[in-house]
N, C-alpha and C positions, 0 to 999 in steps of 0.2 A: 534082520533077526528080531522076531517080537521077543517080547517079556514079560511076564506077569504084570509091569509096571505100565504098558504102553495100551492105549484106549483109544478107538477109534470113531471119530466122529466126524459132524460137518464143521466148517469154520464159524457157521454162523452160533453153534452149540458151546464153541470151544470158550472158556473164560478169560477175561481182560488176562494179557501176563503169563498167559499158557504158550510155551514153545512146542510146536509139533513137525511132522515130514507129508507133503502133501502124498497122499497117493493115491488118488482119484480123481476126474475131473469129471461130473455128470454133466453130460448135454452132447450135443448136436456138435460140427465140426465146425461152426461158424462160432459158437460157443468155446469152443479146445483154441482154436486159433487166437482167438482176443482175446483170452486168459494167457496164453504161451507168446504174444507179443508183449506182457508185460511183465515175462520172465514166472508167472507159475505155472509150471510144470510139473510132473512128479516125481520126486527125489528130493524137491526142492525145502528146505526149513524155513519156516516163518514165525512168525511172532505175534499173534493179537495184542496189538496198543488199546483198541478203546472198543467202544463198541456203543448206541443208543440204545436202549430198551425201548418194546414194541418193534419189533422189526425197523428199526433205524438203521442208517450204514454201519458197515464194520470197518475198522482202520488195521492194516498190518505190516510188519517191516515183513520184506525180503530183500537180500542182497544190499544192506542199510539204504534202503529207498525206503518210504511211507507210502504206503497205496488205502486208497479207499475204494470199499468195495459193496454196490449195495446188499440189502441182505439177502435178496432173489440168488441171486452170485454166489453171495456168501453158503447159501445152504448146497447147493450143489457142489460146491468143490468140498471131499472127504480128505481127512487129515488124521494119521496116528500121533496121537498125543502123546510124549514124552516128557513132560515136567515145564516147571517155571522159571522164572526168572529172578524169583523172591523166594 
C-alpha cells in the first residue's frame, strides 16, 4: 500500500539513514541474480548506512548484514522510501 508519505527512488539517491522496500531490480538476469544471492530482492527492507559523494560506494544493512554496493548497482536497484531512522 503507498501513501502520500512513501517516495520512490534509486538507492543510490536514497539519503544516509533513509529506511525503504526494494521494488525494483534494473538490469539484466545476470544482474537480478547477484543481487538476489545476496538477499536483495524485492519486498525486501533496507537501510542506507553510509554512502561517499561523487559516485562512491553505497553501504546498506539488510537482514542485519552490511553490504556494500558500488554506485553503478546502487542506482539501478529502485527503492520505495518510507522514513528514517532518526
Amino acid at each position: 500500500m503507498t501513501t502520500t508519505n512513501d517516495v520512490l527512488k534509486s538507492l543510490a539517491d536514497m539519503k544516509v539513514n533513509e529506511r525503504g522496500t526494494i521494488v525494483e531490480i534494473q538490469g539484466g538476469e545476470a544482474f537480478s541474480r547477484r543481487l538476489e544471492a545476496i538477499g536483495m530482492v524485492p519486498g525486501k527492507t533496507i537501510l542506507k548506512t553510509s554512502a561517499v559523494s561523487s559516485r562512491g560506494p553505497v553501504t546498506i544493512e539488510i537482514d542485519r548484514a552490511c553490504l556494500a554496493l558500488g554506485y553503478g548497482m546502487a542506482e539501478r536497484v529502485l527503492v520505495r522510501v518510507n522514513g528514517s531512522t532518526r
